[in-house]
Structure formats: C-alpha cells, structure tokens
C-alpha positions as CSV (number, residue, x, y, z in Angstrom):
1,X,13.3,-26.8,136.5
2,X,14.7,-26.6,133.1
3,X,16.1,-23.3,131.3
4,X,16.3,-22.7,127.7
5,X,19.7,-22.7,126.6
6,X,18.8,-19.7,124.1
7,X,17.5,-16.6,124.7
8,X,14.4,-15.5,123.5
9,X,15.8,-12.6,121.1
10,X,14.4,-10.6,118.3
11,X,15.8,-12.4,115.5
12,X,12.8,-15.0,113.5
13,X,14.5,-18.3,114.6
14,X,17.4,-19.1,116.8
15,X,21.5,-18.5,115.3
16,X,23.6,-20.7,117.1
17,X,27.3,-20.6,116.9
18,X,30.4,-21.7,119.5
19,X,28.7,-24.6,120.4
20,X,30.6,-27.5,121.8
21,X,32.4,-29.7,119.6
22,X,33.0,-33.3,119.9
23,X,37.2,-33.5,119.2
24,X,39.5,-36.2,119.3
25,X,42.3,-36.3,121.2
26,X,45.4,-38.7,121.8
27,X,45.9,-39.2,126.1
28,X,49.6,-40.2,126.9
29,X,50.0,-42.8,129.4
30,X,52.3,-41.6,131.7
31,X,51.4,-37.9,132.6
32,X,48.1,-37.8,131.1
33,X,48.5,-34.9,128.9
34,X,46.3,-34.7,126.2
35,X,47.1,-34.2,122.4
36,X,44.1,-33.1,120.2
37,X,43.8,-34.1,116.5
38,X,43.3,-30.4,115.2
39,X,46.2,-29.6,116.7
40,X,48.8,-32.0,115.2
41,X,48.5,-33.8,111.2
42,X,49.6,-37.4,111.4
43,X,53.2,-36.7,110.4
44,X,54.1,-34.6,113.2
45,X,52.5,-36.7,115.7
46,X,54.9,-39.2,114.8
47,X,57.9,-36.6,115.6
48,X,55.8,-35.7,119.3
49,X,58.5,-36.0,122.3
50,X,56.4,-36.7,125.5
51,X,57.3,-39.2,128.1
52,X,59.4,-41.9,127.3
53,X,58.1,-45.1,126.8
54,X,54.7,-43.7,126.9
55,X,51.9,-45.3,125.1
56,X,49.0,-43.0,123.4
57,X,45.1,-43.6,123.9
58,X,42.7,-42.4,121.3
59,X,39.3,-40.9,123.0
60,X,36.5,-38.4,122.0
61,X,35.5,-35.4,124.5
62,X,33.2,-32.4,124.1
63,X,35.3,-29.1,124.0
64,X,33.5,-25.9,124.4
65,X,34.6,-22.6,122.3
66,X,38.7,-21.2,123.9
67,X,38.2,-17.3,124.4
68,X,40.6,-17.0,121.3
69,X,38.1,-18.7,119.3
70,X,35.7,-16.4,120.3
71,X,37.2,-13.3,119.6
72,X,38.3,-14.8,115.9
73,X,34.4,-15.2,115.4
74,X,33.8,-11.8,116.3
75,X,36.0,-10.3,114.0
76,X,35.1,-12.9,111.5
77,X,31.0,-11.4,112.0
78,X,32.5,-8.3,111.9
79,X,34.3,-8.9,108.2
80,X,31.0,-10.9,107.1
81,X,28.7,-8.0,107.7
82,X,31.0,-5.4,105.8
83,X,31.3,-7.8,102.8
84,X,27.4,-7.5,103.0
85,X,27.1,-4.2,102.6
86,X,30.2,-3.3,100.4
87,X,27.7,-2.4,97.4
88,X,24.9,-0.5,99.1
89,X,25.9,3.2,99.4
90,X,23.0,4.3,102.2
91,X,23.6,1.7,104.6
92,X,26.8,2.1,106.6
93,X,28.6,-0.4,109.3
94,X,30.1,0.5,112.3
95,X,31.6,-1.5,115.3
96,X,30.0,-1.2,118.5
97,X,31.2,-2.7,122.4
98,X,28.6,-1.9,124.4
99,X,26.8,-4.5,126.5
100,X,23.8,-5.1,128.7
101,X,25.6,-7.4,131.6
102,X,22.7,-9.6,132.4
103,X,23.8,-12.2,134.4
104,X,22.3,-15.2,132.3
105,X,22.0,-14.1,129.2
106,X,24.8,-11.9,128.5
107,X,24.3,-10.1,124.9
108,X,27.0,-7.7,123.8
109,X,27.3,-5.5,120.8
110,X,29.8,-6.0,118.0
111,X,28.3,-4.0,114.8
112,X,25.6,-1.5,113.4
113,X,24.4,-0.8,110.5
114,X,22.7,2.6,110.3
115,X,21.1,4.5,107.6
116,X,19.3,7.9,107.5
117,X,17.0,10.5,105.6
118,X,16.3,13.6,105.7
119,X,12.5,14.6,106.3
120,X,12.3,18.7,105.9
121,X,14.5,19.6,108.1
122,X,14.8,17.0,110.0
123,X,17.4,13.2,109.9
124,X,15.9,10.7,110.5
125,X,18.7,7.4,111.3
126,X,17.2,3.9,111.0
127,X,20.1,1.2,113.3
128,X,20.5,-2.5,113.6
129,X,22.9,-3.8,115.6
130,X,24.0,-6.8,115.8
131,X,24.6,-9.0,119.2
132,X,26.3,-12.0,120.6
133,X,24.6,-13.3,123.5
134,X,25.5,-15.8,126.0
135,X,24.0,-19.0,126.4
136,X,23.0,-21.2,129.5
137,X,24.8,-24.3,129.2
138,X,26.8,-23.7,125.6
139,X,27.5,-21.8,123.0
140,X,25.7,-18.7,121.9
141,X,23.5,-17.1,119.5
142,X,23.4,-13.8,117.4
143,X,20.3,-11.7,118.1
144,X,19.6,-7.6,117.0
145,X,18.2,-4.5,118.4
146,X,17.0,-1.8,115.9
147,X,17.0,2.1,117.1
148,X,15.0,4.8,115.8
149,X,17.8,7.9,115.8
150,X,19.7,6.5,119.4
151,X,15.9,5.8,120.7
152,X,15.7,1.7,121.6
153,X,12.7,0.2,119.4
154,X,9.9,-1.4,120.8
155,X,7.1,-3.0,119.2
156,X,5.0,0.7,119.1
157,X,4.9,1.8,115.8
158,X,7.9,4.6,115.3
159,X,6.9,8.3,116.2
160,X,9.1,11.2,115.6
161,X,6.7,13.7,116.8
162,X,8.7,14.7,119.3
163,X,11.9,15.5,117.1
164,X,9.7,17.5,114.8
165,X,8.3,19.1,117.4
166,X,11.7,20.2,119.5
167,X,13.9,20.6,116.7
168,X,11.8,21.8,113.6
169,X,11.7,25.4,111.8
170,X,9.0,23.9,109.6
171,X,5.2,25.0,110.6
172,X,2.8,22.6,112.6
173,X,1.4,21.3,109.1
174,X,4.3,20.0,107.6
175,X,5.7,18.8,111.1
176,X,3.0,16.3,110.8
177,X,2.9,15.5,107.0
178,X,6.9,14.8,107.3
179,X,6.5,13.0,110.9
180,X,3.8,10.7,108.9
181,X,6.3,10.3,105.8
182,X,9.0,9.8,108.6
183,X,7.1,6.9,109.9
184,X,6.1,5.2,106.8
185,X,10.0,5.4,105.8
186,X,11.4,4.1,109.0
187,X,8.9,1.2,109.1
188,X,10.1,-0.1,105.5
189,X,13.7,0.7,106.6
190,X,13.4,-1.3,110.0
191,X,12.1,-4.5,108.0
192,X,14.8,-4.1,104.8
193,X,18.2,-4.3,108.0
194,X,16.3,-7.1,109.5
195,X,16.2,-9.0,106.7
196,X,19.8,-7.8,105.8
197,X,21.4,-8.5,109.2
198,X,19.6,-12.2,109.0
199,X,20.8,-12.9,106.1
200,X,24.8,-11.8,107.6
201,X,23.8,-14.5,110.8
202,X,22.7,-17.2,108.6
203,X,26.1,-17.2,107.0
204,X,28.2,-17.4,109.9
205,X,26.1,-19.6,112.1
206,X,23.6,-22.6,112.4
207,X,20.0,-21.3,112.2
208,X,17.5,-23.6,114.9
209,X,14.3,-23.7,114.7
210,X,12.2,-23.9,118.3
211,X,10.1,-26.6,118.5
212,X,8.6,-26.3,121.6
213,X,9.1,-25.6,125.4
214,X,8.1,-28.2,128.0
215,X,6.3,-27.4,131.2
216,X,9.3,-27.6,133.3
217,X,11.2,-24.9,131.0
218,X,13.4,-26.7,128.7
219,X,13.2,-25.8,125.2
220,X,13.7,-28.4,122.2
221,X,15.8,-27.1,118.7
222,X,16.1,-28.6,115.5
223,X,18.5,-27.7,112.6
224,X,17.1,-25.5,109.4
C-alpha cells in the first residue's frame, strides 16, 4: 500500500516546503569525501587541500532539508508572518511550540495570530495558528488550526452560549442577541485569518494542488 506523502490538513491546497533537493557535489578519489557546490564558489575550490594526488568526480544526489535548515525556515515563517501583519492594529502574532506528536504526521506549532471583540460583557478571541507538519517520505507542509477563545474549531458553526451563559451579568435576552452577534462576527473573522495565514504560506512555500489518490493510497501533486 501506498501513503500520501502530505497530510490531509485544513489549508485549501497542499504548502510544501523542505523538500529534497537535487545538489551537486565534487567526490575525491581517495577517501571519498564529498564536497558540495553550495558550499564552495569555484575559486576556493581551487585552494581545497584534500588528499594528495587525489582526483575530483562531479555527481548529482538528492539531499533532504539539515535540521539547521529547518530551524532557519522556522524563523524565516516566523519573520514572514509578522511582516504580514505589521499594518493591521486588531490582529496580533504570537509564537507558539506546542505539538501534537503523531507518529506520522507530526504537526507542530510555530505562530498565532489572534484577534478579539468584545460582545456586552463578554471577549470574544478569534486564533489561527500556523503549523509545520511532517511528511512521509520528504519534506513538509504548512497547515492551520483556528480556535474560538482557547476552544479547538471544528466544522460546527461557533457557539458561545456557554460563555454567555457562565460568565455574563447581562440578562437572558441580550445573552442571546450578543451570543448571535458573537457568532456572526467570529464566522467572518475565522474566514478573513484563513485567507491571511494562506496568503503568509504561499510566500514561503510551494503551493500543490492534489490531483487525485489511487486505490492503493498514493496521492499525485502538481505545482500551482
């Protein structure tokens, strides 16, 4: 059986980044170490002291992401996001850690955004936040969960009911005007960071479309 080498995530099409990379590299004949391109220019490849007498073979090989690369692009995600944001005053950033530890698809937190509004006397907090999660066989991709005030979203419509209920001075009649207004609010607001926190993936990564899975489980990509 095949297995997708993406998870199936929130986000509208697939954002793929640390995928393997095909790099050249320079092989010396007598102890076999291997001298990349990226890491040398042409001029101090000329000055490299190896083994004497040695002979250098050019080949090709796929190199997946070093752990250092990784934790560049994280910061790198990090920086994007803030740049996005830098202008709008009622959405604010913050860097998360957390992570969910599944054994395949690994997905760990790196950033929020989170905005909020006050409904009588109640907040009401709208968060995005944005995940890096593991792939099967290379790479990884950028995927979301959105939170209605620390509550995990699922694809039920928001209810506050509860928080107006518990936590309200206001009488049973505006509980339920505001919890409707509440609603209506975080709805538009969930759809608005989606769009926002796409927009902050599409820079940093390569967006894949899913073509199709076939019977045996293997799903097919293509390139927006």
């Amino acid at each position: 059986m095949g297995t997708s080498n993406f998870a199936r995530g929130n986000t509208s099409k697939v954002f793929a980044v640390l995928m393997n990379t095909e790099e050249t590299f320079k092989e010396c004949s007598e102890c076999g170490q291997k001298h990349y391109d990226f890491e040398y220019s042409a001029e101090s490849f000329k000055n490299l002291t190896c083994c004497e007498g040695a002979t250098f073979e050019e080949e090709t090989e796929y190199r997946s992401a070093e752990s250092y690369e990784y934790d560049d692009f994280k910061e790198y995600l990090r920086e994007t996001a803030q740049e996005e944001i830098k202008n709008r005053k009622n959405i604010h950033f913050k860097e998360e850690s957390g992570s969910d530890n599944d054994r395949n698809y690994c997905a760990t937190d790196l950033f929020s955004f989170n905005t909020s509004k006050m409904f009588g006397d109640i907040e009401v907090e709208v968060s995005i936040i944005g995940q890096i999660v593991s792939a099967y066989y290379e790479g990884a991709s950028l995927d979301f969960a959105v939170e209605f005030n620390d509550e995990e979203y699922t694809n039920d419509e928001p209810d506050f009911e509860w928080l107006f209920e518990y936590q309200s001075d206001m009488n049973k009649g505006l509980q339920v005007l505001q919890n409707r207004n509440a609603v209506k609010w975080a709805e538009k607001t969930k759809t608005e960071l989606i769009e926002l926190i796409e927009e902050v993936f599409t820079k940093v990564s390569q967006p894949l479309n899913v073509l199709g899975t076939a019977s045996n489980g293997e799903t097919f990509y293509e390139k927006v």
